[in-house]
C-alpha positions as CSV (number, residue, x, y, z in Angstrom):
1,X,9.2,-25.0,10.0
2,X,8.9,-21.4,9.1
3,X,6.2,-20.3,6.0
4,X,6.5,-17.8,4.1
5,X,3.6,-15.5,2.7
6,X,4.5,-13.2,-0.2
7,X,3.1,-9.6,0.1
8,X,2.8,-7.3,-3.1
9,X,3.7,-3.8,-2.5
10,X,3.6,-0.4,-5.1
11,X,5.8,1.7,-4.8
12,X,3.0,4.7,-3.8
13,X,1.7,2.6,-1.2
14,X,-1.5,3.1,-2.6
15,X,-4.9,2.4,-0.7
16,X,-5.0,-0.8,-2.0
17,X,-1.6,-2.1,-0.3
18,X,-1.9,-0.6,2.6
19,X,-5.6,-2.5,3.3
20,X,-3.8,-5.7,1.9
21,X,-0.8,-4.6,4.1
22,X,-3.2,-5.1,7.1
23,X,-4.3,-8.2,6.5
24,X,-0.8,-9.4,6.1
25,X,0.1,-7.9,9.4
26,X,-2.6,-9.1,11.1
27,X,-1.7,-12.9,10.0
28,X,1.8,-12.4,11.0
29,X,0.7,-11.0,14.5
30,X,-1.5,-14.4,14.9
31,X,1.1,-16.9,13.6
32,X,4.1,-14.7,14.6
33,X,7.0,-16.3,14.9
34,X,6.2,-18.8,12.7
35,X,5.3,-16.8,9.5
36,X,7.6,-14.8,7.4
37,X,6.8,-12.4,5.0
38,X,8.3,-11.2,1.5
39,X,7.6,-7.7,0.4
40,X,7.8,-7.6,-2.9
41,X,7.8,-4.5,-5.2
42,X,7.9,-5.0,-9.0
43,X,9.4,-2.4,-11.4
44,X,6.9,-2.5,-14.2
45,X,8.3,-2.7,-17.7
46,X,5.4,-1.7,-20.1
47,X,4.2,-3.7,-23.0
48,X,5.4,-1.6,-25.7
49,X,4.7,-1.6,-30.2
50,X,7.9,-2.1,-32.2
51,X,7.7,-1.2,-36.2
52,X,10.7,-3.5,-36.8
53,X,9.9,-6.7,-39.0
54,X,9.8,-9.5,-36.6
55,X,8.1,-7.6,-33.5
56,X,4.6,-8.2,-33.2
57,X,2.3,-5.3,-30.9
58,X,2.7,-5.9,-27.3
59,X,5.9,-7.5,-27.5
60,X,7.8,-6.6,-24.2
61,X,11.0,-4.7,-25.0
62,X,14.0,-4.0,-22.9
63,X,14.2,-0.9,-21.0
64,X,16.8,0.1,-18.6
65,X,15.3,0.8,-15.1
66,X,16.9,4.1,-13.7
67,X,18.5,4.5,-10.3
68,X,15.0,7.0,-9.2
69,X,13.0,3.8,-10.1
70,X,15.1,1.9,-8.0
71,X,15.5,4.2,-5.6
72,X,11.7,4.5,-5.0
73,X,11.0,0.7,-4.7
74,X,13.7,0.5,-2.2
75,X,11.9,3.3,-0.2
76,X,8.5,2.1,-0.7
77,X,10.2,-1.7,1.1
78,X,11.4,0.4,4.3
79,X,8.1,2.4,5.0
80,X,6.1,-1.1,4.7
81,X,9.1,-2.7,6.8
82,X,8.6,0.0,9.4
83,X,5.4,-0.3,9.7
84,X,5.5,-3.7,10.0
85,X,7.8,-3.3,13.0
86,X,5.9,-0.7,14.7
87,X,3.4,-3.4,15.1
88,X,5.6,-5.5,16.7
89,X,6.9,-7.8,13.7
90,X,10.6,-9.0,14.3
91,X,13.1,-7.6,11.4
92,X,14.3,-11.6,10.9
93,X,10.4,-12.3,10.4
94,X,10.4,-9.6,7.3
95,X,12.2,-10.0,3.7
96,X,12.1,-7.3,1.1
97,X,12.5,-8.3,-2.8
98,X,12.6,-6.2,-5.6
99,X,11.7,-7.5,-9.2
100,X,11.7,-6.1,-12.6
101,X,9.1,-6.7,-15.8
102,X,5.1,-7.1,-15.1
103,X,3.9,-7.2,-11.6
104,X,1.2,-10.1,-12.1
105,X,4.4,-12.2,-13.7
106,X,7.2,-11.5,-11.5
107,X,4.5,-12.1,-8.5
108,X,3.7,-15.6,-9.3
109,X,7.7,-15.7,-10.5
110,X,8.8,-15.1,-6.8
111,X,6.2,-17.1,-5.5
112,X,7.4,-20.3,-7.3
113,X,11.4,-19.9,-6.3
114,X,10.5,-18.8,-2.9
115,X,8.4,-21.4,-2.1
116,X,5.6,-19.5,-0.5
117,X,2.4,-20.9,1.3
118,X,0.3,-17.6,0.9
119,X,0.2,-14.6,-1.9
120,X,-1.3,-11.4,-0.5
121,X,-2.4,-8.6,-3.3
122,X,-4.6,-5.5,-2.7
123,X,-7.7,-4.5,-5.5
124,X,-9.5,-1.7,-5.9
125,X,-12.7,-3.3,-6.2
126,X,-15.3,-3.4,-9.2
127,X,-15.7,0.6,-9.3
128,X,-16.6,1.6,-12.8
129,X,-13.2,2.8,-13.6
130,X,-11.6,-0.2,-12.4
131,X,-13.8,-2.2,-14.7
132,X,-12.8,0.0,-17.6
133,X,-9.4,-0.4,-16.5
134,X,-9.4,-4.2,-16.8
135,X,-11.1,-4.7,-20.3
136,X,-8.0,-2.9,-21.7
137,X,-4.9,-3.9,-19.5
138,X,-6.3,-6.4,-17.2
139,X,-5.9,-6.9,-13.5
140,X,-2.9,-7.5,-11.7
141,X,-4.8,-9.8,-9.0
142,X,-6.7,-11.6,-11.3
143,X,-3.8,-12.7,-13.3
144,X,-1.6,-13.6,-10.1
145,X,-5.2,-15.7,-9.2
146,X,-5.1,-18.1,-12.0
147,X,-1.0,-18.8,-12.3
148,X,-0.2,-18.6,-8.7
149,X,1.6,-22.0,-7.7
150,X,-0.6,-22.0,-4.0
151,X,-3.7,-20.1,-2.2
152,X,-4.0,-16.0,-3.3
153,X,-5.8,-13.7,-0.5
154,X,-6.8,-10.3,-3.1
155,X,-7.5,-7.5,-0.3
156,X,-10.0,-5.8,-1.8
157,X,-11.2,-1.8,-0.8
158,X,-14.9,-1.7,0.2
159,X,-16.8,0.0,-2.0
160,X,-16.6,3.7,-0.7
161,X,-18.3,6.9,-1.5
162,X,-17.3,10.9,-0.8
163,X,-18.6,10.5,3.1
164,X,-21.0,12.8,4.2
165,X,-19.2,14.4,7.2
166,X,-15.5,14.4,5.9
167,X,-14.2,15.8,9.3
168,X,-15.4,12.2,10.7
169,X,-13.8,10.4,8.2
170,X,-10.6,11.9,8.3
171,X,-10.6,12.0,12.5
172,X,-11.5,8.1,12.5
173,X,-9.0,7.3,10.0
174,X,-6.6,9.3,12.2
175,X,-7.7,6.9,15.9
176,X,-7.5,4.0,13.1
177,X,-3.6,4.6,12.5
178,X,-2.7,5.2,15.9
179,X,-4.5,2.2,17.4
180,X,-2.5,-0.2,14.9
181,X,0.9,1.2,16.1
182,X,0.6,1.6,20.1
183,X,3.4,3.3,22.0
184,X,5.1,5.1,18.3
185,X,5.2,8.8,18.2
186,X,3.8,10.2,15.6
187,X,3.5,13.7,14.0
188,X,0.5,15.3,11.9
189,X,-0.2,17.9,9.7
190,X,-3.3,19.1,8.2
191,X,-1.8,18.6,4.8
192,X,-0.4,15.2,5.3
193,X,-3.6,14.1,7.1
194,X,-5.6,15.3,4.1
195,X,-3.6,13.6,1.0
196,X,-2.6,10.2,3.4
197,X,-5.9,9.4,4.7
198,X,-8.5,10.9,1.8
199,X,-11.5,9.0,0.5
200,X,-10.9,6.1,-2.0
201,X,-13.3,8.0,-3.9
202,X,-11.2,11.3,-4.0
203,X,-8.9,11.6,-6.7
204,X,-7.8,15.2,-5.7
205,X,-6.8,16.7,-2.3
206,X,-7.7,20.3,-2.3
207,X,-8.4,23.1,0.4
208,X,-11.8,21.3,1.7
209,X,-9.7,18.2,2.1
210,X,-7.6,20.3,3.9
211,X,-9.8,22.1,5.7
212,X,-11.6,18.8,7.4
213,X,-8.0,17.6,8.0
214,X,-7.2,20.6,10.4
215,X,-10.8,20.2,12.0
216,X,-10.2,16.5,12.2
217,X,-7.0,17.6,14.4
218,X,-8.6,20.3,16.0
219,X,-11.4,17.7,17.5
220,X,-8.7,15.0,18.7
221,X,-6.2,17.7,20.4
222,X,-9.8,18.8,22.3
223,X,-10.3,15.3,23.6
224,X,-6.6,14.4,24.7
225,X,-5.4,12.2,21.7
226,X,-3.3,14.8,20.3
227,X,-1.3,17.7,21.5
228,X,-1.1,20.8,19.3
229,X,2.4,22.9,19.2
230,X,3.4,25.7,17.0
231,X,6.4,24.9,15.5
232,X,8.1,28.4,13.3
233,X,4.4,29.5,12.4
234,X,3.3,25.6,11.3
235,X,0.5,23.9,13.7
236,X,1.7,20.4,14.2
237,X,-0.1,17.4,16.2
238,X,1.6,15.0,18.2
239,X,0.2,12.3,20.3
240,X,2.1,12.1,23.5
């Protein structure tokens, strides 16, 4: 019989799902084809204050979502999808879900009805502004923890600083992606490189970002990983 594990996605594919997007993929590469998985992306509706008599502060009111909204979770369920593939998970093995109201409920909501064996959330961790973050909103993960109906893997970032040598960090992060999806084609830029794999730390991408990013490049076209062509005045990377 077929499980099911129950992945929770943002629609930025922020750092946080894409590390708990790895530990999902490697569990479906171990148990594949056994395991299925559920992408799930929630809409968030915000806790909002009514002044009408008979609302009380943090009632939940209805809000229409808008066809961008939609539109961007959809997106943000075919990028994961096609990553997922590119690693070799079968399109039958991989279902995509898209909810609407507070991600934490609609989480353990979709967990119940679907019957999963395994949730699978990403965290950022206990940086200060995480913390400070939780004493006035709360955490997603920690709230899917204590309602989900079975077992709840929370991915959570390794605490990271600004690295010393950000050429180094941006060139590893660059061998990282292509060793998880052998034989696909893929094409950098300096500017991409520097906003997709920046520091956790780094809330900003700016020219030194950008800077290491070409370096990075620079260093892995020298060694054979990555071919450089000029393309209409813009240096692009390829690895074939």
């Amino acid at each position: 019989m077929n499980k099911r594990i129950l992945l929770g996605i943002d629609t930025g594919i922020s750092a946080t799902t894409r590390h708990a997007l790895r530990s999902a993929a490697d569990l479906l590469e171990s148990a594949a084809p056994h395991l299925h998985v559920v992408l799930l992306t929630v809409i968030t509706i915000p806790y909002m204050t009514s002044p009408s008599l008979g609302m009380y502060t943090g009632q939940m009111l209805p809000i229409s979502v808008t066809l961008e909204q939609r539109s961007q979770a959809e997106a943000a369920l075919r990028k994961v999808q096609d990553e997922l593939q590119e690693r070799g998970i079968q399109a039958e093995q991989i279902e995509t879900l898209v909810r609407v109201g507070l991600p934490a409920d609609e989480i353990v909501k979709a967990a119940r009805e679907l019957h999963v064996s395994l949730i699978i959330v990403g965290s950022h961790g206990d940086s200060a502004g995480q913390k400070l973050r939780r004493f006035f909103v709360g955490s997603t993960s920690r709230r899917v923890l204590s309602l989900a109906p079975c077992p709840v893997m929370i991915a959570s970032l390794p605490r990271s600083h600004q690295p010393a040598d950000l050429i180094s960090w941006y060139e590893n992060a660059i061998i990282a992606y292509l060793r998880d999806r052998p034989g696909s084609l893929t094409v950098f830029t300096p500017q991409e490189v520097a906003q997709k794999f920046a520091p956790a730390s780094k809330k900003a991408v700016g020219r030194r970002e950008i800077a290491a990013a070409t370096l990075a490049l620079e260093r892995l076209a020298s060694t054979g990983i990555l071919c450089c062509h000029d393309i209409k005045g813009e240096l692009k990377y390829v690895n074939d």
